[in-house]
KEGU-685797 format. One record per residue (C-alpha): z, y, x; residue in three letters. Coordinates in nm, 3 decimals. Example, Ala and Ser with C-alpha at 12.3 -4.5 7.8 and 13.67 -1.06 7.14 Angstrom:
% residues 2
+---------+---------+---------+------+
:       Z :       Y :       X : resn :
+---------+---------+---------+------+
:   0.780 :  -0.450 :   1.230 :  ALA :
:   0.714 :  -0.106 :   1.367 :  SER :
+---------+---------+---------+------+
***
This chain:
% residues 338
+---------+---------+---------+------+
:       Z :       Y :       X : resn :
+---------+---------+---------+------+
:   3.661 :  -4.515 : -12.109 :  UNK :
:   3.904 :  -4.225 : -12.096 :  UNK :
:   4.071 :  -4.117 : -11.781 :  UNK :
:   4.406 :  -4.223 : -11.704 :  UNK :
:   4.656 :  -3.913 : -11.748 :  UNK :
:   4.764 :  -3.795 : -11.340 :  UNK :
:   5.152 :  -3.797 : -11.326 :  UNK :
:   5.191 :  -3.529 : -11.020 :  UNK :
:   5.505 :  -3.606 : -10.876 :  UNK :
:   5.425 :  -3.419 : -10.547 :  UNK :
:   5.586 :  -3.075 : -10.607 :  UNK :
:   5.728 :  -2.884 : -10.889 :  UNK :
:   5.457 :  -2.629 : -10.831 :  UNK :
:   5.228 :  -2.809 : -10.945 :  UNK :
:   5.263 :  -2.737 : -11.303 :  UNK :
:   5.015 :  -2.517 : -11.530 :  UNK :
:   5.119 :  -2.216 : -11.712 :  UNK :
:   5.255 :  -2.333 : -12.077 :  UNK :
:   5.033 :  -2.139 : -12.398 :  UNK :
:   5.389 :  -1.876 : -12.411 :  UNK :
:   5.311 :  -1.795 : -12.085 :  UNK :
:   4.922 :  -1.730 : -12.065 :  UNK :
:   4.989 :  -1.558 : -12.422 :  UNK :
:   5.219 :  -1.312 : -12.268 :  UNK :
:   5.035 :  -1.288 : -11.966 :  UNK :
:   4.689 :  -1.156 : -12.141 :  UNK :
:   4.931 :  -0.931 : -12.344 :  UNK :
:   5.122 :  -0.775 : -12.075 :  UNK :
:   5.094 :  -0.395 : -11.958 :  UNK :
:   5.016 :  -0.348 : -11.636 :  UNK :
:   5.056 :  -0.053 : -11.379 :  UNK :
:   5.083 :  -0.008 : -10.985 :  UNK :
:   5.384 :  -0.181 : -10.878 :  UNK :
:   5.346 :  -0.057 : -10.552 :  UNK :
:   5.447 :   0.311 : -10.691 :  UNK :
:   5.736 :   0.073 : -10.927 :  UNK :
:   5.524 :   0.157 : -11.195 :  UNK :
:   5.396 :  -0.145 : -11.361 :  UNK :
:   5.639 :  -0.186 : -11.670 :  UNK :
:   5.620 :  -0.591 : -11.669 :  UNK :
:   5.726 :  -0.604 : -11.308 :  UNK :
:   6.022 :  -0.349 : -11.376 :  UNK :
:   6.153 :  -0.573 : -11.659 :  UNK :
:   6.122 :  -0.906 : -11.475 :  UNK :
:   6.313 :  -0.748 : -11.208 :  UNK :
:   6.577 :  -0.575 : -11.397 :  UNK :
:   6.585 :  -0.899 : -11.562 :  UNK :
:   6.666 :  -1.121 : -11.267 :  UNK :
:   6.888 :  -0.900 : -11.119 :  UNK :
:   7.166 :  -0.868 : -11.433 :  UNK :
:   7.111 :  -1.281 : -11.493 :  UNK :
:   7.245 :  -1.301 : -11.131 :  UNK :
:   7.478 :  -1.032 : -11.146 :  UNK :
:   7.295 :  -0.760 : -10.866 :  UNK :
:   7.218 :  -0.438 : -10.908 :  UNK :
:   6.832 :  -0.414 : -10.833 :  UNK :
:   6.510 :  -0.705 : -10.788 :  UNK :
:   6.188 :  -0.705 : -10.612 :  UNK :
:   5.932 :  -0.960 : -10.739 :  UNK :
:   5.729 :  -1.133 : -10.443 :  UNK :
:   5.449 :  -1.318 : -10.438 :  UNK :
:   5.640 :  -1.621 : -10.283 :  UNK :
:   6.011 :  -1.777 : -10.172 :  UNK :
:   5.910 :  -1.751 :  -9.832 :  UNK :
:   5.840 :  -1.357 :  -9.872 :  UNK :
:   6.127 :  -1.338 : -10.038 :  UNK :
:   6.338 :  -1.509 :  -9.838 :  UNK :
:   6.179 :  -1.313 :  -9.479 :  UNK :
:   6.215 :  -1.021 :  -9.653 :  UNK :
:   6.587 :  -1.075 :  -9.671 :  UNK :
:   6.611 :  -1.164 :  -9.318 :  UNK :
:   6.432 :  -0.859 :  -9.199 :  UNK :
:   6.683 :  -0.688 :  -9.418 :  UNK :
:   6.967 :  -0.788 :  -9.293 :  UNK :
:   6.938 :  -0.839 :  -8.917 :  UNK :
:   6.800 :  -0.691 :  -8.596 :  UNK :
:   6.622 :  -0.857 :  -8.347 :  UNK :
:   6.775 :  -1.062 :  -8.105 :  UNK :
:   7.000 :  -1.226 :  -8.334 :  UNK :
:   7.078 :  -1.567 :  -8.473 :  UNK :
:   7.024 :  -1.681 :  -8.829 :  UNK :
:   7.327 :  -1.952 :  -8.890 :  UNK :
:   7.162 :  -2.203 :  -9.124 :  UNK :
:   7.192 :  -2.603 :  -9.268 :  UNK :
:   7.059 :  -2.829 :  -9.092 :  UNK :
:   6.681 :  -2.925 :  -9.262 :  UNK :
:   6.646 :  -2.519 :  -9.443 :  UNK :
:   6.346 :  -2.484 :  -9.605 :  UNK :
:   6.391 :  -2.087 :  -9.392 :  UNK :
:   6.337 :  -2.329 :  -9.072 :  UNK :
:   6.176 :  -2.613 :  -9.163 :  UNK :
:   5.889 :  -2.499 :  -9.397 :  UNK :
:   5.831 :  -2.122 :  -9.336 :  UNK :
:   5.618 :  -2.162 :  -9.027 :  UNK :
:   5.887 :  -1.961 :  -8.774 :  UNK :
:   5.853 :  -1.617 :  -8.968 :  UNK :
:   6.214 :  -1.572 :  -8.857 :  UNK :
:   6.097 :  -1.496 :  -8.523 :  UNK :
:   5.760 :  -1.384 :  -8.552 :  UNK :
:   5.855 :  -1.151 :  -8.785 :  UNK :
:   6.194 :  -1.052 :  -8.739 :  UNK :
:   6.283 :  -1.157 :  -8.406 :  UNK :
:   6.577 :  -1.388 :  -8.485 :  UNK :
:   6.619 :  -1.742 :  -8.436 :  UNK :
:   6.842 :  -2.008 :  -8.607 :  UNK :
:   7.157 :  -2.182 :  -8.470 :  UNK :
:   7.195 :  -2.492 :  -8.687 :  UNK :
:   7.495 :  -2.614 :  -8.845 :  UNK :
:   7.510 :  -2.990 :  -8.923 :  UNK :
:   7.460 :  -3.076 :  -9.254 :  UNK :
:   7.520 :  -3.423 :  -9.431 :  UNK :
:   7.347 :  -3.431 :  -9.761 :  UNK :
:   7.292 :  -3.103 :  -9.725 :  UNK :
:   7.622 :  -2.926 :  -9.760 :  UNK :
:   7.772 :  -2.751 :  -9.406 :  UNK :
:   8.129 :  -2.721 :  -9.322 :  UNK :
:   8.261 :  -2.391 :  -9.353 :  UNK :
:   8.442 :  -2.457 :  -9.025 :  UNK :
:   8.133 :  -2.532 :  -8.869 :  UNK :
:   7.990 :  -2.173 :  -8.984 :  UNK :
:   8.278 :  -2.044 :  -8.860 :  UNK :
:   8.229 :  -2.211 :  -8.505 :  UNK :
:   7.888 :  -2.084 :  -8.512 :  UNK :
:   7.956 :  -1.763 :  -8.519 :  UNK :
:   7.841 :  -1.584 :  -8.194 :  UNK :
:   8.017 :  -1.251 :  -8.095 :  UNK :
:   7.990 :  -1.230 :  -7.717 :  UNK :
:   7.769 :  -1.026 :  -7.482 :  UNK :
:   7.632 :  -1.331 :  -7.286 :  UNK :
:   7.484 :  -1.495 :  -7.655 :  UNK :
:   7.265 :  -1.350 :  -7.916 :  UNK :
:   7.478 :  -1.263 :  -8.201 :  UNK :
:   7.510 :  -1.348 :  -8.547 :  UNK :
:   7.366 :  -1.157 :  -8.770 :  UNK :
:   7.352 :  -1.358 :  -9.109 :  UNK :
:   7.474 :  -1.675 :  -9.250 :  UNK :
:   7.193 :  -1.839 :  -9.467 :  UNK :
:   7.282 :  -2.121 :  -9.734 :  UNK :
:   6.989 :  -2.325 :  -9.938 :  UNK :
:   7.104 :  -2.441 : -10.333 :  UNK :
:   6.966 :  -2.685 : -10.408 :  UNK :
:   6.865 :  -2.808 : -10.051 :  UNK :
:   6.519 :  -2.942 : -10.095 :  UNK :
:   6.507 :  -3.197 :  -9.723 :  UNK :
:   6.857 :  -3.328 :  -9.808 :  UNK :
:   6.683 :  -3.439 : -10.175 :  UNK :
:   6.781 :  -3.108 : -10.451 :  UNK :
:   7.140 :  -3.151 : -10.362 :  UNK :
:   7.342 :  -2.892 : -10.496 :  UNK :
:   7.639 :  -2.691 : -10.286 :  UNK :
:   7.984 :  -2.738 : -10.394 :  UNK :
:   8.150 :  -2.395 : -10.491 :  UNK :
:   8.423 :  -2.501 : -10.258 :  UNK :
:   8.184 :  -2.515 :  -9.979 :  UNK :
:   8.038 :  -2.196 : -10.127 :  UNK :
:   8.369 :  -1.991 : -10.155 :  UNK :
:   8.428 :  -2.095 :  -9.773 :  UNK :
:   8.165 :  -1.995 :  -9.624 :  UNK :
:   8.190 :  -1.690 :  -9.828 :  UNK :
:   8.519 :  -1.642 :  -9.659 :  UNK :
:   8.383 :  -1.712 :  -9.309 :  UNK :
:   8.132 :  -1.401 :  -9.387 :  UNK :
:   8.389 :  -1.202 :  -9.511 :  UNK :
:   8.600 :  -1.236 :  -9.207 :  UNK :
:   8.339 :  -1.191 :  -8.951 :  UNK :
:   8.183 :  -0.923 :  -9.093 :  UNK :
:   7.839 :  -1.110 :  -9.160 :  UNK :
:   7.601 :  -1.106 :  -9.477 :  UNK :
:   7.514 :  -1.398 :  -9.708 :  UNK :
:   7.201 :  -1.472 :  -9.792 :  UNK :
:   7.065 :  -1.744 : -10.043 :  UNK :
:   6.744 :  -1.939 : -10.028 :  UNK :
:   6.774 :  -2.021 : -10.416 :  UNK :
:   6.456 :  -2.193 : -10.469 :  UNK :
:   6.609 :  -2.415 : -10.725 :  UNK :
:   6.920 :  -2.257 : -10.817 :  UNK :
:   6.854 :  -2.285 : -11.145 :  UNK :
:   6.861 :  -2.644 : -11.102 :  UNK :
:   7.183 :  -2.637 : -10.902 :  UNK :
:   7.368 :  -2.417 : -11.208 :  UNK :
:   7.235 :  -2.717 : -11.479 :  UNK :
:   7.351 :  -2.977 : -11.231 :  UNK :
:   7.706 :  -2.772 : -11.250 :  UNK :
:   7.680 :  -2.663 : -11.631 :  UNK :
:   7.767 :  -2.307 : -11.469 :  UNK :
:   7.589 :  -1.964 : -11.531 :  UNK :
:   7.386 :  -1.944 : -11.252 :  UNK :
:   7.539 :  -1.630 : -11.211 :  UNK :
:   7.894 :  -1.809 : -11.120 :  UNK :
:   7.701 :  -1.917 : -10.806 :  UNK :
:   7.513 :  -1.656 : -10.719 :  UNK :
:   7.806 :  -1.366 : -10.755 :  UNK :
:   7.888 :  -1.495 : -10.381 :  UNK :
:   7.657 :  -1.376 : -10.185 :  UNK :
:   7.464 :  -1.029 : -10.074 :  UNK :
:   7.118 :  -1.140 : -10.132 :  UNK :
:   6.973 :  -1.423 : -10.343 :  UNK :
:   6.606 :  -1.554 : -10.391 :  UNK :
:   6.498 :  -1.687 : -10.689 :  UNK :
:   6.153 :  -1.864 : -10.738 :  UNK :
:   6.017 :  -1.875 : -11.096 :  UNK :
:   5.712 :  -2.123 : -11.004 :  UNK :
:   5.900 :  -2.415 : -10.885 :  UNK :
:   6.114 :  -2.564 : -11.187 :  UNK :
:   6.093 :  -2.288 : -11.415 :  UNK :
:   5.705 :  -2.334 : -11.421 :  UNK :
:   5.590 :  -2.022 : -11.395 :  UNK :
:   5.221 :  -1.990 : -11.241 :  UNK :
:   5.365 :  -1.755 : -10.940 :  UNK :
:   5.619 :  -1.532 : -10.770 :  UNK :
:   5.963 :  -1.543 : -10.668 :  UNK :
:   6.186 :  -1.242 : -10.709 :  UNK :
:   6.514 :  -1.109 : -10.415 :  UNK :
:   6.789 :  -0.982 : -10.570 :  UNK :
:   7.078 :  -0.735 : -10.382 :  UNK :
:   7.243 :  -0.408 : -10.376 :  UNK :
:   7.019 :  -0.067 : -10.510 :  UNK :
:   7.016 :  -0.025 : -10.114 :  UNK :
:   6.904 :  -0.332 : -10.025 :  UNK :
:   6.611 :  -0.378 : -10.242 :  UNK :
:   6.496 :  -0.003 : -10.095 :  UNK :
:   6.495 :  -0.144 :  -9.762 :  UNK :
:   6.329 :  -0.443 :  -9.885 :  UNK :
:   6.013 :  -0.266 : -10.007 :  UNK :
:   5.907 :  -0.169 :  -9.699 :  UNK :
:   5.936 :  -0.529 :  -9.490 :  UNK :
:   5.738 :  -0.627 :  -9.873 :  UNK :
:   5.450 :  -0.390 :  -9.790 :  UNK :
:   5.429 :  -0.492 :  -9.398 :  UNK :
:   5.379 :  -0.859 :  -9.543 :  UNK :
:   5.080 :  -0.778 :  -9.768 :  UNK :
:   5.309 :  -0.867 : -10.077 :  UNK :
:   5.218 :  -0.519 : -10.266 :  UNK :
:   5.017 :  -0.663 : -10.550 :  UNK :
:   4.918 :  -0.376 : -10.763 :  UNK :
:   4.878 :  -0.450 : -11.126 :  UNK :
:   5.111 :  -0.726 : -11.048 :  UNK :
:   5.218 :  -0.763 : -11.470 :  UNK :
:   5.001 :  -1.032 : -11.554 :  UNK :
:   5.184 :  -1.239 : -11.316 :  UNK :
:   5.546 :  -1.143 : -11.368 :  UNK :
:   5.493 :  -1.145 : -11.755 :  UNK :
:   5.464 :  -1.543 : -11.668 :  UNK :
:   5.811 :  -1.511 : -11.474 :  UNK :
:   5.952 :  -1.376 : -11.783 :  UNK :
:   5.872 :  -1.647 : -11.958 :  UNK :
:   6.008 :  -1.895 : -11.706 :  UNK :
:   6.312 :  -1.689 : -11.674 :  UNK :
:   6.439 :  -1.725 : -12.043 :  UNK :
:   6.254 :  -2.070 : -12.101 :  UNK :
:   6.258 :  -2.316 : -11.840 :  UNK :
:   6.600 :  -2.311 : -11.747 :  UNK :
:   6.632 :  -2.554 : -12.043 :  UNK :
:   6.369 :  -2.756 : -11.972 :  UNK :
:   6.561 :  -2.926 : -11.680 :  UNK :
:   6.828 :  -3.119 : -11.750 :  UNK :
:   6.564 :  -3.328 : -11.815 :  UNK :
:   6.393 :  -3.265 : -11.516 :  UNK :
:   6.741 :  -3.432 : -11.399 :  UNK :
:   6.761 :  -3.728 : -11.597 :  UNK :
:   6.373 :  -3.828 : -11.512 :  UNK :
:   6.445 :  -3.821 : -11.149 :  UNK :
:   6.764 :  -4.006 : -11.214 :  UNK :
:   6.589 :  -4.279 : -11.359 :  UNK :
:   6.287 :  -4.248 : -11.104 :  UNK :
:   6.505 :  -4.304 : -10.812 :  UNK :
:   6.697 :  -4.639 : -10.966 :  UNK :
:   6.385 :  -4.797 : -11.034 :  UNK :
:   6.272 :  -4.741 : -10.698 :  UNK :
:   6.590 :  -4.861 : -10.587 :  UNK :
:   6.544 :  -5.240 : -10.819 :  UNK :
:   6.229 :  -5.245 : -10.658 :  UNK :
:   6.330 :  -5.285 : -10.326 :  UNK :
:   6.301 :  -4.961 : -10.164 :  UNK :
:   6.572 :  -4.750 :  -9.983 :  UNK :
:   6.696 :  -4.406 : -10.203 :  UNK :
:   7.044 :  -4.270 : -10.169 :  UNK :
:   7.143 :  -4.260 : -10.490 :  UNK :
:   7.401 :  -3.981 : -10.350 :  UNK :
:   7.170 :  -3.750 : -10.339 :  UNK :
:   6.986 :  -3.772 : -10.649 :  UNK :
:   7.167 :  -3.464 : -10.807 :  UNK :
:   6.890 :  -3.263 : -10.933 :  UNK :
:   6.515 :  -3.322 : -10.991 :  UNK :
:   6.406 :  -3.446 : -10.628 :  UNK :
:   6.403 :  -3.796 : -10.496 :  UNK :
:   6.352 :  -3.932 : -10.193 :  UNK :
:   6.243 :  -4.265 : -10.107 :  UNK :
:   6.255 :  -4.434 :  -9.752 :  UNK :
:   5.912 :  -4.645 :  -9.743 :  UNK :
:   5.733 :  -4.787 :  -9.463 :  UNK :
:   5.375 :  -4.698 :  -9.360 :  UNK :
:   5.468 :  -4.379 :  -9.644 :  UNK :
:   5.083 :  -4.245 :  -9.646 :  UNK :
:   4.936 :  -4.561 :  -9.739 :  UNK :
:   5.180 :  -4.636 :  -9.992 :  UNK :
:   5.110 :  -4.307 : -10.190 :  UNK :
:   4.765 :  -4.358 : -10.136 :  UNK :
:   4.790 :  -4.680 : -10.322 :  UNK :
:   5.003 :  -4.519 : -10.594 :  UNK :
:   4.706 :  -4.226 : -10.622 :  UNK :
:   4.461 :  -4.508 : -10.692 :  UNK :
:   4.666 :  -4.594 : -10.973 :  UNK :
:   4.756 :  -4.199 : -11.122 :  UNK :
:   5.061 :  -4.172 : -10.933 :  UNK :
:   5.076 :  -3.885 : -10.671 :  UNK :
:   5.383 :  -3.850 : -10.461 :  UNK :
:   5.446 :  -3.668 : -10.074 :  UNK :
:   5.455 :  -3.823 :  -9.766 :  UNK :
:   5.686 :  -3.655 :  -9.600 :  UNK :
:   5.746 :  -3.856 :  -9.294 :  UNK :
:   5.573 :  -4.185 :  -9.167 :  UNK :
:   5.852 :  -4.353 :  -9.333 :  UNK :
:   5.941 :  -4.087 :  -9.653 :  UNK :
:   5.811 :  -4.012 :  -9.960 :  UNK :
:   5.957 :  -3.721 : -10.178 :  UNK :
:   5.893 :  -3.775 : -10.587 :  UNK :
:   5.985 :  -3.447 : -10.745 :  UNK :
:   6.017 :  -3.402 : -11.114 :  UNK :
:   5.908 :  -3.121 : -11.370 :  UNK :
:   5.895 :  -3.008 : -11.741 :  UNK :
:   5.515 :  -3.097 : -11.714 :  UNK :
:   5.635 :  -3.528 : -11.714 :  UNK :
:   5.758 :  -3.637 : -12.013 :  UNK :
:   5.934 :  -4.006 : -12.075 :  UNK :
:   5.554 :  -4.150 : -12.128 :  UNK :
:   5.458 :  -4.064 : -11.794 :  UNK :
:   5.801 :  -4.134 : -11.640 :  UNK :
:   5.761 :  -4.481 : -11.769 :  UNK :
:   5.462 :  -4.523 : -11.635 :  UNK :
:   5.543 :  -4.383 : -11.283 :  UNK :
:   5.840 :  -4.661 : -11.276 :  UNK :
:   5.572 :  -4.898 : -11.351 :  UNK :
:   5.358 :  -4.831 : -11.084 :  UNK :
:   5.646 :  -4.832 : -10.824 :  UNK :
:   5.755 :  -5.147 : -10.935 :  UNK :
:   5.412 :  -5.279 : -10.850 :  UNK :
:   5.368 :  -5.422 : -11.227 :  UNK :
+---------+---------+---------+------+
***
């Protein structure tokens, strides 16, 4: 009997590098990239940084370097990080903010995901007796609220808010890929608002690793060094971003579809009686309120289907260009208990 095929619906880093990829990856020329001297590495972040609209890139080994490294960057310790409500900076990057940096988030509600600019602006600490602001930090898509995507309203606002108190912008932008195919905008058009932005290529672009911070000449100088202090000076590094350059110029295509799938995912799960805000379904990321989660996905992995418990009552589904409309199907079938 052959195995049944796994349909990984836990992450969208789970995916395997595509034949393009490990092709150009065996290819690639290599050098030290910790003297900027490995020619694959140079492109990918030339690359990044004109598809964004900056002036200079750093590759990293992750979105969590990436987006510390920005932090670091941009503030001094003893200040506040302004953030949503549920950022992955917060929730997910094990307090590097302060370990590393010193600074601290002040939260700013966030329903679905998306802050008011007027609650930035309220957030904003100037006085002696507080720790100050020192950067405003936006997520795009916002993984916890379910890959919802920011409104350029919202966006332009808060850019505004910045502007006026004199504060940089940073973006976590995981996913913004998936956030400009949501919008049918270059990602660019998003982007072009703020100082910093960090881009992961292994989440729905696929790629195997990395994640690459984009910003002024300047500010990718100053970067290098807080990259070095983390251990995120890879050498021969190449091999790796050679994969990124794949992702960069093909998986950006690949999810619309992505999009649909999870579309589909989340109204099944909805006919079958569980609780999803449809709402929120923008991108490729579902979530799914379900009690006793852990034992639920452990009866879906008995059947193929893997899936996160989040929560004792949550279970994220997250789609990728690695499930096709064969293994969606099945996927609905199993949470429809047939």
């Amino acid at each position: 009997m052959s195995t049944p095929t796994r349909i990984d619906l836990r992450s969208d880093t789970v995916t395997t590098p595509t034949p393009h990829m490990r092709a150009a990856m065996a290819e690639a020329l290599v050098g030290d990239d910790v003297y900027g001297e490995d020619p694959t590495v140079n492109e990918l972040q030339q690359e990044t940084a004109a598809l964004l609209g900056f002036e200079a890139g750093l590759f990293m080994p992750s979105g969590t370097m990436t987006n510390q490294v920005a932090i670091a960057v941009h503030t001094q310790r003893g200040q506040e990080v302004i953030c949503a409500e549920g950022s992955h900076i917060y929730e997910w990057e094990l307090g590097m903010m302060a370990t590393f940096s010193g600074v601290v988030p002040r939260f700013v509600p966030a329903p679905v995901g998306v802050p008011d600019p007027a609650q930035v602006r309220r957030a904003v600490r100037h006085s002696i007796h507080q720790s100050p602001t020192g950067l405003i930090a936006l997520e795009n898509t916002h993984n916890k609220a379910g890959g919802t995507v920011l409104p350029h309203e919202v966006i332009v606002g808060i850019r505004e808010v910045a502007d006026a108190e004199g504060l940089p912008l940073h973006l976590d932008g995981a996913r913004l890929m998936n956030a400009a195919a949501a919008q049918n905008v270059p990602a660019r058009q998003i982007a072009r608002y703020f100082d910093s932005v960090s881009l992961c290529l292994s989440k729905g672009l696929g790629a195997p690793v990395g994640s690459v911070l984009v910003g002024s000449k300047r500010f990718i100088a100053s970067a290098h060094r807080y990259r070095k202090m983390m251990g995120g000076g890879m050498r021969q590094a190449g091999t790796l971003a050679a994969a990124g350059l794949i992702a960069l110029r093909e998986g950006p295509a690949n999810l619309p579809g992505d999009h649909r799938r999870a579309r589909e995912l989340a109204e099944t799960l909805v006919q079958a009686g569980y609780d999803v805000d449809l709402s929120t379904v923008q991108t490729n990321i579902v979530y799914a309120t379900i009690q006793d989660a852990q034992a639920k996905v452990e009866g879906w992995a008995a059947q193929g289907l893997l899936a996160s418990a989040l929560d004792i009552d949550r279970v994220r589904f997250v789609l990728h260009y690695q499930i096709d409309d064969a293994m969606l199907q099945r996927a609905k079938e199993i949470v429809a208990g047939m």
